[in-house]
N, C-alpha and C positions, 0 to 999 in steps of 0.2 A: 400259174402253177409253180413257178422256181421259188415265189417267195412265200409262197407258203410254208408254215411249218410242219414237220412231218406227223399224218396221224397217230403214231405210235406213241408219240411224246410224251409224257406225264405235264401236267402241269408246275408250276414254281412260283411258291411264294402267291398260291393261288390264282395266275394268270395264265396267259400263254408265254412262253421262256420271250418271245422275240420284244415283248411288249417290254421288258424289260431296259430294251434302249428306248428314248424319246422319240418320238412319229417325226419330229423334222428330222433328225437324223436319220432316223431308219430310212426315211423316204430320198436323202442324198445316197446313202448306201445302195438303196434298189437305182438309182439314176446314172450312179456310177460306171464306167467302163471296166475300173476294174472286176470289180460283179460280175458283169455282164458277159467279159470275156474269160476270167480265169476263176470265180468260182461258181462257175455253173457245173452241174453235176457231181460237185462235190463229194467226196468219203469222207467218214472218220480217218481210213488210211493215207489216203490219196491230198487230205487237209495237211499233213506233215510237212512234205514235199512242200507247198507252198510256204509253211510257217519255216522250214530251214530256209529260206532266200530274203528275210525280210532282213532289213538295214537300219530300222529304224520304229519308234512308236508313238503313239499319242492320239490324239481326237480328231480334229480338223485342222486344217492350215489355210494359209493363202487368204486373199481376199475375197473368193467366192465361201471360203472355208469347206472344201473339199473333206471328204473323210479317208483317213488314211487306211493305207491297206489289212494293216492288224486290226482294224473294226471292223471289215469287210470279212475276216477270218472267223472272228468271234461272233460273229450274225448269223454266220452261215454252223458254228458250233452250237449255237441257241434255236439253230432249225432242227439240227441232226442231234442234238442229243446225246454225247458220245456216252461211254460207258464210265465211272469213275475211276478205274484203273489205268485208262489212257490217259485221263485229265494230270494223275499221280504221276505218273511214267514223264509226262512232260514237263513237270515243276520238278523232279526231281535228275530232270537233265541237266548235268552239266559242261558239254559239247557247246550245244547254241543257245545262249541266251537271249535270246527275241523269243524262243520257242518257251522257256520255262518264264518269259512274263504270258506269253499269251497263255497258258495255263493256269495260274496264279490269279489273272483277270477274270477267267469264266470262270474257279472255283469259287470265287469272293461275290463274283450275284449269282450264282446258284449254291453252292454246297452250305452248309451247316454252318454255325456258329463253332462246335467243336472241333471240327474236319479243319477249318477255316486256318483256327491258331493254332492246330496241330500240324498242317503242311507249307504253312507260310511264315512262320515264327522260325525256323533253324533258315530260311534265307537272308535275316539279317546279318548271317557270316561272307553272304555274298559281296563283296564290293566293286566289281566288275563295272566298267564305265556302260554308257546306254544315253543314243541321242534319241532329244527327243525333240516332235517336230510338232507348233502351235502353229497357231495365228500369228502371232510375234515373230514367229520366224523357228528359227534351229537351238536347241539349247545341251549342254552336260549335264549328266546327271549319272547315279548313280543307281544298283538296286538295291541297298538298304534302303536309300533314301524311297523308289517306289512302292515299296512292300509297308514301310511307313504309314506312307500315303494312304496306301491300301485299308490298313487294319485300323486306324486314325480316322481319315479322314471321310468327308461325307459325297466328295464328288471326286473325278479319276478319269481321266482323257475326255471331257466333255461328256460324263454319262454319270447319273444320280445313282448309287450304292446302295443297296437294301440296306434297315439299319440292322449292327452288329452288336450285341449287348459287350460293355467293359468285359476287362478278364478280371476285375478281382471281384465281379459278381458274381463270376462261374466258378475262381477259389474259393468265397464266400459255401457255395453250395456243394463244393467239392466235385464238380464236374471236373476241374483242370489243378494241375498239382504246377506248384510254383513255378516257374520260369528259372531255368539256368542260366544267366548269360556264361559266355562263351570266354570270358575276362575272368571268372570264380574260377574258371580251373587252373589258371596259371598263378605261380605265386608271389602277387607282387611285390611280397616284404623281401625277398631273394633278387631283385631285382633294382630294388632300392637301396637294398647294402652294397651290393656287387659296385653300381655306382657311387654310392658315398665311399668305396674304396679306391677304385680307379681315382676317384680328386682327390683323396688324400695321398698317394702315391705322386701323383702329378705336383702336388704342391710342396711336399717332401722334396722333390729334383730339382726345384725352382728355386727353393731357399737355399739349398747347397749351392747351384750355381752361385749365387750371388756372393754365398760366404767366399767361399774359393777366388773369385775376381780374375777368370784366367788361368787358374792355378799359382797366383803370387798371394802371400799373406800378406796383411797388413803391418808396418811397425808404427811404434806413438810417436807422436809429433810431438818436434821443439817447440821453444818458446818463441822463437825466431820465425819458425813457418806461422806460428798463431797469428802474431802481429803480420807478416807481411797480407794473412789474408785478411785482417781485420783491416787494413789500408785497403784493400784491392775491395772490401766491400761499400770503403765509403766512396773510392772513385766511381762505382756504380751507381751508389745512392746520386750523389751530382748530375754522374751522366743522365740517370732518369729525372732530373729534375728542368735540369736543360733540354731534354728533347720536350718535356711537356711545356718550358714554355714555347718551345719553337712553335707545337701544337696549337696552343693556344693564339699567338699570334699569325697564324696561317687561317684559325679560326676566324681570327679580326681580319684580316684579307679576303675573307669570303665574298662575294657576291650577296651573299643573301645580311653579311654583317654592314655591307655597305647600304642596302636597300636602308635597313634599320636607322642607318646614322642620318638617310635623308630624311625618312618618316621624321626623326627627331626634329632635324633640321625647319621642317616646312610646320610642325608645331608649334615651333621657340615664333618663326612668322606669324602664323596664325595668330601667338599669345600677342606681339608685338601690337598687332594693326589693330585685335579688338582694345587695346589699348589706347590708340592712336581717336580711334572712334567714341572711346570713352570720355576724352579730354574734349573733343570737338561739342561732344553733347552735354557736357557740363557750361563750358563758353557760353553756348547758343542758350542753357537755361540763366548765364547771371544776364544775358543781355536780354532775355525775354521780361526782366525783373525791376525797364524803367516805370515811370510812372505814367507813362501813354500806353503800354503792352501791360503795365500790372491793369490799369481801369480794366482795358479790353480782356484782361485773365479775369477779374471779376465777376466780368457780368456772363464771359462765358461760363463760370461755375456758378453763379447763379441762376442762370438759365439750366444747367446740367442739372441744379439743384431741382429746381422745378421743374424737368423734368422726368424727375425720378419716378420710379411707376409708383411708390408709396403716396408723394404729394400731387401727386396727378391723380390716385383714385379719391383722395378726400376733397381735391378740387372740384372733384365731378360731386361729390356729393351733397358739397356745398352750396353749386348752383342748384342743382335740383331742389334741395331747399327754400332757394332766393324765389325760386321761380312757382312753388306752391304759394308760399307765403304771399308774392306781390302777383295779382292779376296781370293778365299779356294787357295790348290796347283793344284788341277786339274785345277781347270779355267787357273792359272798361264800359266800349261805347254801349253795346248790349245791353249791361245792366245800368236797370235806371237809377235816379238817385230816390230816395226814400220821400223828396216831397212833393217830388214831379209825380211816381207813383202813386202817392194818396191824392192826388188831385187828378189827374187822367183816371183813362176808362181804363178797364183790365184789357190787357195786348190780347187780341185775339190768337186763336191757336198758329201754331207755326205751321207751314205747308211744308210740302217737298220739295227737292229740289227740283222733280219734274215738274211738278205745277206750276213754279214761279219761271220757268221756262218758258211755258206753255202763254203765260200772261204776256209776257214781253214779247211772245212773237203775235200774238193775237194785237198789245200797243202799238206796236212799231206796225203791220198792216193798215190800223185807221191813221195813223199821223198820215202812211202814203196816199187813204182815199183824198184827205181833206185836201191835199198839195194841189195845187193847179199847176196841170203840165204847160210850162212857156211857150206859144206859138207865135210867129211873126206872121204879121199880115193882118189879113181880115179876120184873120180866124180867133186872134185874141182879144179885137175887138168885138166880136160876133158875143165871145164867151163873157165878156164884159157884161153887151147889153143884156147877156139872159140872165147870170148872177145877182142884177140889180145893184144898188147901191148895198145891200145890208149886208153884202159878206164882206168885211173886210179883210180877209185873207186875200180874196180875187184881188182886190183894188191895188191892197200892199205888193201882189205879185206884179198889175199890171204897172206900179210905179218903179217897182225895183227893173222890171222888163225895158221901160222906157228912158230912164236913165238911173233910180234910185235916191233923186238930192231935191225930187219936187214937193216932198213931203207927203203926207196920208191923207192926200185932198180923198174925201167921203162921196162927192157929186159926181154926175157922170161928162166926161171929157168926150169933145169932137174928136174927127182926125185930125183936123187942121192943127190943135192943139199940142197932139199928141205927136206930128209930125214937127213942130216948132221946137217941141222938146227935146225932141231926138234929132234935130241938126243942130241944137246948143250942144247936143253931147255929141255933134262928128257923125250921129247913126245915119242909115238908111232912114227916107222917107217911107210910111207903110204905103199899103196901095189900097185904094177905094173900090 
């Protein structure tokens, strides 16, 4: 019920008057202590009393950004609605100033565009100090400068301004008759001469001193006094010439002129040694230049010659040439010659390389049937007598088995025999 606004209200600007602060603020306002303890039940008359004790103005402050107490005033002016003659009566105080801005503020979002520059325009003669307290902290200020603010600008202690149309749209329409400042009534050409008197007065006294000298006049000087001061001016010339060289070589005593002389210094070395190095490398080229290091320079730059990436890529090109041109040896063998050709049969078709794979493992399996595995004893004679005489693969094996030097006897051998042969060659006797 407190923050309601009063049913009697008119509305503003087509709203509700309180809707006219922003909802977060309005809503720290209602949160407030100050609110809550000192304008509750608030008067239009009884609002005075509080508005003479304020110290200060402005929107929020702090880090929570509290709302200060003159918006807590003007919340509570936007509930109650005063009358316009109060609003007047309070901008037009000038006792306490905290009291004629909180007046000034509620005329500017409620009252008129004409009311507006009508009651607020003659307090630009105000210049009265006025702290004011932000977020940033505490600041000076003035109330021309707020009233400014006011009729200017778009925003004003944290709270958005209904907008005010310009004034010379309203002199335009003849609503508002020009503005006097308060500087037209005085007259500054009166003000300007009075001054440009006073310095001409002041400068008048100035040149008389000086003519006077004391109150002693001047008499002309001799010929005598001219030349003594013309001597007395070339002792000077000297003197300063003399101190500037003292100057100068205090200059060359510097620290920072001595650094300079070593810089020089360790350059003249510098220039010295690359010199030193120059003459070593000339040496070393006449000695590089007999005729055992000139061959071996030769052949290095003809090597370097060749291999320059120019005659290195025509090298390359050349052989690829050589190597079109002259058949490899394989091609050689391959191709036949032209009268072998006409006399042989046509090559039959070439295989794969699986297939000829395929052959050689299927060859190399029969060479190992036909092998006769070596046995000693009876058992390679057993395999003898069943082979018969007509293999001679068996026989050639059993000869190479028995000693290998008996030759390719065809007939079939005893054991007796065969043991004869093999104690000529050292072997074991076989056994029967």
């Amino acid at each position: 019920m407190a923050n309601r606004t009063d049913p009697t209200v008119t509305t503003v600007h087509g709203t509700n008057p309180q809707f006219l602060v922003e909802k977060i603020l309005r809503q720290k306002i209602y949160n407030s202590l100050y609110w809550k303890e000192h304008c509750f039940g608030l008067t239009a008359e009884t609002l005075v009393d509080k508005a003479v004790g304020l110290s200060a103005y402005g929107g929020q402050y702090g880090g929570m950004q509290k709302p200060t107490k003159i918006m807590c005033l003007i919340l509570k002016m936007l509930q109650l609605q005063p009358e316009k003659e109060i609003v007047v009566e309070f901008i037009k105080n000038e006792d306490y100033k905290y009291l004629r801005v909180l007046g000034a503020f509620y005329l500017r979002l409620v009252g008129k565009p004409l009311d507006i520059y009508q009651y607020l325009e003659p307090l630009y003669n105000d210049y009265r100090k006025l702290r004011f307290r932000g977020v940033a902290g505490w600041a000076l200020k003035h109330m021309d400068e707020y009233i400014e603010e006011l009729l200017t600008g778009d925003y004003c202690c944290d709270v958005a301004l209904p907008h005010l149309p310009k004034r010379h749209l309203l002199e335009d329409q003849k609503l508002l008759t020009p503005r006097i400042s308060a500087l037209e009534d005085e007259d500054l050409d009166l003000i300007e001469d009075g001054k440009e008197g006073e310095g001409e007065e002041e400068e008048e006294e100035d040149m008389q001193e000086a003519r006077n000298g004391k109150g002693k006049s001047r008499r002309p000087r001799s010929d005598d006094e001219e030349e003594e001061d013309d001597e007395d001016e070339q002792e000077r010339e000297k003197g300063d010439k003399d101190s500037r060289r003292r100057h100068r070589r205090d200059r060359s005593a510097s620290p920072q002129s001595r650094d300079k002389r070593g810089r020089d210094r360790g350059r003249r070395d510098e220039g010295e040694m690359d010199e030193v190095e120059e003459s070593h490398a000339r040496r070393r080229r006449s000695a590089s230049r007999s005729p055992k290091r000139r061959r071996r320079h030769s052949r290095s730059r003809s090597a370097s010659r060749s291999r320059s990436p120019r005659r290195s890529h025509r090298d390359h090109h050349d052989d690829r040439r050589r190597r079109r041109r002259s058949p490899s040896p394989k091609h050689r063998r391959r191709s036949p010659s032209p009268s072998s050709s006409s006399l042989s049969s046509p090559s039959p078709p070439r295989k794969d390389s699986s297939g000829c794979e395929d052959e050689k493992k299927k060859k190399a399996k029969k060479s190992k049937s036909k092998k006769v595995p070596v046995i000693r004893g009876l058992k390679l004679h057993k395999v003898a007598a069943k082979a018969g005489g007509g293999s001679s693969s068996s026989s050639s094996a059993a000869a190479a088995e028995g000693g290998g030097g008996g030759g390719g006897g065809g007939g079939e051998k005893s054991v007796g025999e065969w043991n004869e042969m093999r104690a000529k060659l050292g072997l074991k006797p076989l056994q029967e």
